[in-house]
C-alpha positions in Angstrom: 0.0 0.0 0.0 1.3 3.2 -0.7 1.1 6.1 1.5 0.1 9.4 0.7 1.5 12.8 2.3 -2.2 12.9 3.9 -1.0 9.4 5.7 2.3 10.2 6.4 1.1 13.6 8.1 -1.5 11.8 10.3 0.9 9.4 11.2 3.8 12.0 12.2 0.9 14.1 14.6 0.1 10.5 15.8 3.7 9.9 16.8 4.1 13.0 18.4 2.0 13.3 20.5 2.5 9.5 21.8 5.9 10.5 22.1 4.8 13.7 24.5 2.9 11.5 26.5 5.5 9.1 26.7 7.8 11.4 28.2 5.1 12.7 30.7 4.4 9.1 31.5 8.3 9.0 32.3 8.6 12.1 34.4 5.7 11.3 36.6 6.5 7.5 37.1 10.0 7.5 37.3 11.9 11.2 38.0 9.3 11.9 40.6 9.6 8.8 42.5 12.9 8.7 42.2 13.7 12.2 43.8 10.6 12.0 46.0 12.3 12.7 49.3 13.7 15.3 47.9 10.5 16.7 47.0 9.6 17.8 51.0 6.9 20.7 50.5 3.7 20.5 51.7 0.7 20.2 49.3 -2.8 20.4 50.6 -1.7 19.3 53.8 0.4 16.5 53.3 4.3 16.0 52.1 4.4 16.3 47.9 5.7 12.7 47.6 3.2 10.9 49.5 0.3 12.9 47.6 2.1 12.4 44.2 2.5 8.4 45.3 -1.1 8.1 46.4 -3.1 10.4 44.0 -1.3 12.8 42.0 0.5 10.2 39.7 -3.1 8.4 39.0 -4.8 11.9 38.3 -1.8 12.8 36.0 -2.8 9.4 34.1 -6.4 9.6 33.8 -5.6 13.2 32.4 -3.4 11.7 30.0 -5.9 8.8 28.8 -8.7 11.7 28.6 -6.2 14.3 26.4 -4.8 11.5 24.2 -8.7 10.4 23.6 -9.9 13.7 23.0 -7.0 14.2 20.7 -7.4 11.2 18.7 -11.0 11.8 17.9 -9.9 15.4 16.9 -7.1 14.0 14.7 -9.2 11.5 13.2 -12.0 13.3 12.3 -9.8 16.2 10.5 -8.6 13.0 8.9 -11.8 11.5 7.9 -10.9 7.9 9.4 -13.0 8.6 12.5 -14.7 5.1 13.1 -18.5 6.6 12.3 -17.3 7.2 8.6 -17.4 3.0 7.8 
């Protein structure tokens, strides 16, 4: 099959923004926890690390899931291979 620039753009915005999410994914999974004693300010009460641990991680995801959703439907509608088109 050959791909046409329309493809290859979609394809390249698709990347993208996987790869932007990726790297958010990383940051919040890995840099925080790894430097989360350092992270000793207080944040609606309790120590930054122990809310990130508990909630703010799993927030940050479900935002994630909800923007790369919202994206996709965007994407694929400016594309015209949304999934109502069949």
């Amino acid at each position: 099959m050959q791909l046409t620039d329309k493809h290859r753009e979609y394809w390249s915005k698709n990347l993208r923004i996987t790869a932007v999410l990726l790297a958010i994914w990383f940051l919040v999974t890995f840099v925080l926890g790894y430097f989360a004693r350092e992270l000793s300010f207080n944040f609606f009460g309790w120590p930054f690390s122990f809310y990130m641990g508990a909630q703010g991680s799993l927030i940050i995801y479900v935002i994630m899931i909800w923007f790369y959703a919202r994206y996709m439907n965007k994407l694929d509608n400016e594309y015209g291979v949304n999934e109502g088109d069949e």
